[in-house]
C-alpha positions in Angstrom: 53.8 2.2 11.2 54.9 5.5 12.6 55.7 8.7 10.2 58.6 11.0 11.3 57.1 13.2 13.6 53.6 11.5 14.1 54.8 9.6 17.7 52.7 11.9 20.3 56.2 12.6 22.3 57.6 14.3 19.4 55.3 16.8 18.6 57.3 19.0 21.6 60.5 18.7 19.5 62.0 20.8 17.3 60.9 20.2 13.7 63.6 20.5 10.5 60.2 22.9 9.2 61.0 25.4 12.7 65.3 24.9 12.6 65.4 25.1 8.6 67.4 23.5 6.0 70.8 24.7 6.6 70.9 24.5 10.6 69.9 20.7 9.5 73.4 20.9 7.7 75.5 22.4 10.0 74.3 19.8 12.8 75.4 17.1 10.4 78.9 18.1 9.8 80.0 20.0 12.9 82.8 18.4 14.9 83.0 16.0 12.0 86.7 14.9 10.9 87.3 14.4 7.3 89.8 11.6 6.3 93.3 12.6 4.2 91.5 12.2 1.5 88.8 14.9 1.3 90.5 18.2 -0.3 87.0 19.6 0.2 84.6 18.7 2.4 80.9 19.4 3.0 80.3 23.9 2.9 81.4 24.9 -0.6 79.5 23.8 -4.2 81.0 20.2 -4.4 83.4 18.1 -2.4 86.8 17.2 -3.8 87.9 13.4 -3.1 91.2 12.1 -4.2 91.3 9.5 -6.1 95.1 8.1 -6.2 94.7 6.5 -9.7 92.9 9.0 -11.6 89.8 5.9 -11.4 86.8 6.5 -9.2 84.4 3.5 -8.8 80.7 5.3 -7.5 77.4 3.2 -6.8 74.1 5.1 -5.7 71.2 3.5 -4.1 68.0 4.9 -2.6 65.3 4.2 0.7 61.9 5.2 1.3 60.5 4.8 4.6 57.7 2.0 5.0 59.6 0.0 2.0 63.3 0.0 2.9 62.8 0.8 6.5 60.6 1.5 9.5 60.7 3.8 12.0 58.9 1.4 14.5 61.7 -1.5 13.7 65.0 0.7 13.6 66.4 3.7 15.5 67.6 6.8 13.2 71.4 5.8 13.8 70.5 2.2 12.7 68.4 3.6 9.8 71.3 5.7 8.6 74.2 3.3 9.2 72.3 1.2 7.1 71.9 3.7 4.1 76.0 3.5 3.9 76.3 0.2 4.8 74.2 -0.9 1.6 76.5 1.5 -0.8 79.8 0.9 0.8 79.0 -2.7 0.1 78.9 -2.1 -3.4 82.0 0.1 -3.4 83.8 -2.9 -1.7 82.6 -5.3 -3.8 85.0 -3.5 -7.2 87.9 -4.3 -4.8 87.6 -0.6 -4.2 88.6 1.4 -1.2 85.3 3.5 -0.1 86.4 7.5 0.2 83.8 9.1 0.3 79.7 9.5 0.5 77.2 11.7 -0.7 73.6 11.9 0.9 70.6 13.3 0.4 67.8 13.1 2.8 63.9 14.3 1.5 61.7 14.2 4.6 58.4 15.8 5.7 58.5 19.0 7.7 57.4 18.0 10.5 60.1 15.4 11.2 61.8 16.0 14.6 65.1 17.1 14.4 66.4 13.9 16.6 65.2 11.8 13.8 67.8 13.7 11.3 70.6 13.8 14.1 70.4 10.6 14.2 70.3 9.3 10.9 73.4 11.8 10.7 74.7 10.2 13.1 74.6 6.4 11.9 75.8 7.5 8.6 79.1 9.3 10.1 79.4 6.1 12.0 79.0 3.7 9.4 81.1 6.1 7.1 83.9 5.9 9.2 83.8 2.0 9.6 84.3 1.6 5.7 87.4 4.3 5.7 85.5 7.2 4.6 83.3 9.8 5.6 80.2 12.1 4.2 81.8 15.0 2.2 78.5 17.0 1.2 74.9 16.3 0.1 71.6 17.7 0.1 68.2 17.9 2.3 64.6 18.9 1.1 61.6 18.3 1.7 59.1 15.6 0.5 55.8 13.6 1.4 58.3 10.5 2.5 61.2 9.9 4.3 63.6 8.8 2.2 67.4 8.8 2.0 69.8 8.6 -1.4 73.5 8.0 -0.5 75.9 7.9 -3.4 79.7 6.3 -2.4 82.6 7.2 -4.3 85.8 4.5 -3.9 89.7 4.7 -5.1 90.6 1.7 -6.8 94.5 2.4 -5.6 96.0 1.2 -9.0 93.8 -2.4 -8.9 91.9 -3.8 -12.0 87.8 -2.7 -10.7 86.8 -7.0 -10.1 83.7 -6.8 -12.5 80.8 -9.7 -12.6 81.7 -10.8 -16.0 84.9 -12.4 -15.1 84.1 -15.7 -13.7 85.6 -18.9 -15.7 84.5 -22.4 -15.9 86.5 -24.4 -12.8 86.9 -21.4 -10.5 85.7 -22.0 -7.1 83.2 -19.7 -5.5 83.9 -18.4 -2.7 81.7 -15.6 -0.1 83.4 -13.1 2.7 80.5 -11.8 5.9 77.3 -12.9 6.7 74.3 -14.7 5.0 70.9 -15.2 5.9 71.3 -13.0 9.0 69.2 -10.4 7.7 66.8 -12.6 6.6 66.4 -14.1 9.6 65.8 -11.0 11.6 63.4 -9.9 9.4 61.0 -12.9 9.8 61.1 -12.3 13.6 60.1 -8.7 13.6 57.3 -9.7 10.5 55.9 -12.4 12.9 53.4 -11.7 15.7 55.3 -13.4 18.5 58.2 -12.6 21.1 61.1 -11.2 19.7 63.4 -12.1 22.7 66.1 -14.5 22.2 66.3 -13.1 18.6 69.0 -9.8 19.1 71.4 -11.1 17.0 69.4 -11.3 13.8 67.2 -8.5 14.4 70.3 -6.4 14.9 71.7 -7.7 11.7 68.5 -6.5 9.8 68.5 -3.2 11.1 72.7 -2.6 10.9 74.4 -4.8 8.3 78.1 -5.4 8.9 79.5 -5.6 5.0 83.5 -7.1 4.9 84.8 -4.2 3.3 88.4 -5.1 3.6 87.8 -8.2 2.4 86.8 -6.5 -1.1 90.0 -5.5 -1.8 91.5 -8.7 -0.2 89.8 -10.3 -3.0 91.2 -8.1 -5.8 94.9 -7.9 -4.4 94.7 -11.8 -4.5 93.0 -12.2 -8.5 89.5 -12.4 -7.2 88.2 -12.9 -11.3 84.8 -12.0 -10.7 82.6 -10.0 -7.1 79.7 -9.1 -5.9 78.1 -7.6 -3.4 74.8 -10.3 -2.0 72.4 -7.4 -1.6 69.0 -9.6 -3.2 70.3 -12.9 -2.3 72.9 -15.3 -2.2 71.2 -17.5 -5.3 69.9 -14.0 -7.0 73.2 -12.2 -7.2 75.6 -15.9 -7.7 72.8 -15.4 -11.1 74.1 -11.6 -11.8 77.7 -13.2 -12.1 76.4 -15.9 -14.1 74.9 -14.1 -16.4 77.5 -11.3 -17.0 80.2 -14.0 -17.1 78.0 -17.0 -19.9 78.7 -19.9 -17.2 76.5 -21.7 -14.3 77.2 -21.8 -10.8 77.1 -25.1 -8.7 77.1 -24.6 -4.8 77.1 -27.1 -2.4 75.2 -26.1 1.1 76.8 -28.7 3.0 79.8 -25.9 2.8 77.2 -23.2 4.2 77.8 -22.4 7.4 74.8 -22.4 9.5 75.1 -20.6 12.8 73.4 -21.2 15.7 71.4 -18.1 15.8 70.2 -18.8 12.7 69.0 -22.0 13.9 67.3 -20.3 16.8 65.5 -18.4 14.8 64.6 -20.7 12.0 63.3 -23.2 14.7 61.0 -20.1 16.5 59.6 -19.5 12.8 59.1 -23.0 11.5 61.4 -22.4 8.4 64.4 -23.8 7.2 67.7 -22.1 7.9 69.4 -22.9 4.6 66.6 -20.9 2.5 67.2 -17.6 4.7 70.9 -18.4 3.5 69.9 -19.1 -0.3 67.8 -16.2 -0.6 67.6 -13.5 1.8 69.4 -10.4 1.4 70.9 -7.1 2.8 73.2 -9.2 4.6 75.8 -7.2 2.1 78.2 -9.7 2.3 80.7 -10.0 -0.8 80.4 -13.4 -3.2 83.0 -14.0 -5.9 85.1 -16.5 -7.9 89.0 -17.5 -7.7 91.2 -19.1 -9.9 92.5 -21.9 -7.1 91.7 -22.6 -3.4 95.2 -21.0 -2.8 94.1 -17.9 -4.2 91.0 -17.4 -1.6 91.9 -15.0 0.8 91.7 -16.0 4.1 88.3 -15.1 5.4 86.3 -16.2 2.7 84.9 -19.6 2.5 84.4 -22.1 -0.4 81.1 -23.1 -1.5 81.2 -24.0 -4.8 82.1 -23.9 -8.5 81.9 -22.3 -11.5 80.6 -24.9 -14.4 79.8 -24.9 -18.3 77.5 -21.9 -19.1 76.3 -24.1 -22.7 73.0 -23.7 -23.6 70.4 -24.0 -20.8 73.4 -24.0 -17.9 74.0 -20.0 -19.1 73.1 -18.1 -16.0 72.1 -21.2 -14.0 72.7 -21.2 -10.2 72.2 -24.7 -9.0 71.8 -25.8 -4.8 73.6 -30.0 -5.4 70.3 -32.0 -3.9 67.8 -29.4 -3.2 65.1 -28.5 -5.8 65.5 -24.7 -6.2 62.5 -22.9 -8.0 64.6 -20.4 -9.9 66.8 -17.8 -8.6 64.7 -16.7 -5.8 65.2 -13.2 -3.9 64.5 -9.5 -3.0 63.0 -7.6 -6.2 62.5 -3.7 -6.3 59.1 -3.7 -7.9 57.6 -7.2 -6.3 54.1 -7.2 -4.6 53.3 -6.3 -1.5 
């Protein structure tokens, strides 16, 4: 796969080595507009970001290029719309309101400045999207690319929705798009034509998290959220296991879309198990009280059931023979 500034019609570019670190900066966050609430933005030490309870919910993630993305798959905007995309999802899924982001990019000095405009520019736009925008960060350089975002969210007077409140007899219920991701991924890892396949692959490279349905969830008593980063079955476990119950779902209440279907067909595979298990679809899973309780958006697929004994922590797929919670680990083999 390519390496920032390795593709033969770069190497006439400007480099971030030949413009420096602080021209990098002032490209990101010229002409930028800063939402209400931003009392500082990006220029001075640290940013100020009101938080309107005196609460601030912050998640931080991390990608390296070649593990998390590729140059060769995605465009820079995609790239960075995905690096907020991925933390905004979390920010959403405390029933939070996302207000700001914080970014730090390491890349090699020989990256083309068009790579870093555009990752800039994917992250305003993403940033934006989810009600916020990038109030400061950091560049340097490093072997990699590779791109830490950390998002700060107001909780606007709302309990945070934690994973450890689910109760035996609440339905489960999930807000966006599963498998999507998945699926895309599969047709850009398989040595065949892509076309036919824009949906998912665009779904890979830009997830489209629910953010407002986050805090749909906590205004209406979600009891426990998440965001369904690793996959469906893998995160439904992180609820399970924070919250001492099992979780019974019920895939004839999946929704399976027809490009999903298109795509499964092309690769041979089995829609449902891109649904199950793939991830960085960043859509938001979570338990209610009652069906009248689920906000409208979300859709039912299953219940919360006695956590006793071996059930603790058990997600179980009604007639299909699951082998364990199966999804996207940080330290798996490649």
């Amino acid at each position: 796969m390519d390496q920032p500034g390795t593709e033969s019609g770069a190497r006439t570019e400007s480099t971030v080595a030949q413009v420096g670190e602080f021209e990098v900066i002032a490209r990101a966050t010229a002409g930028r507009v800063q939402p209400a609430s931003t009392i500082v933005g990006p220029g001075d030490d640290a940013a100020v970001v009101a938080a309107s309870d005196g609460r601030i919910a912050a998640s931080t993630d991390m990608l390296v290029h070649g593990r998390h993305f590729r140059l060769d798959w995605s465009s820079p905007v995609q790239i960075g719309r995905k690096a907020i995309a991925q933390n905004g999802a979390d920010i959403a899924a405390m029933g939070a309101q996302c207000s700001g982001f914080l970014v730090s990019l390491g890349c090699p000095a020989d990256t083309p400045v068009s790579v870093t405009d555009g990752l800039n520019e994917g992250m305003w736009l993403e940033a934006v999207a989810a009600g916020a925008a990038v109030v400061g960060g950091d560049v340097v350089q490093s072997p990699e690319l590779v791109i830490s975002v950390t998002a700060l969210g107001d909780l606007q007077g709302r309990a945070p929705v934690l994973r450890s409140g689910a109760r035996v007899g609440d339905l489960i219920a999930y807000a966006g798009r599963l498998g999507w991701s998945a699926a895309g991924l599969a047709v850009l890892l398989a040595d065949r034509d892509r076309s036919g396949h824009d949906e998912v692959l665009d779904a890979h490279r830009v997830p489209v998290p629910p953010y407002r349905a986050g805090i749909d969830a906590a205004e209406a008593g979600a009891t426990s959220l998440t965001d369904v980063s690793d996959g469906l079955l893998s995160d439904l476990g992180h609820i399970a296991d924070a919250s001492d119950v099992g979780m019974i779902i019920d895939p004839e209440l999946l929704d399976v879309p027809t490009e999903l279907r298109s795509a499964a067909t092309a690769m041979g595979v089995d829609p449902l198990d891109w649904i199950l298990t793939g991830g960085e679809d960043h859509a938001l899973v979570g338990t209610f009280e009652e069906l009248g309780s689920v906000p409208r958006g979300w859709t039912v697929i299953g219940r919360v059931a006695s956590g006793s004994g071996e059930q603790a922590g058990r997600v179980t797929v009604v007639g299909r023979d699951r082998p364990g919670r199966s999804g996207w680990t940080s330290f798996d083999s490649e």
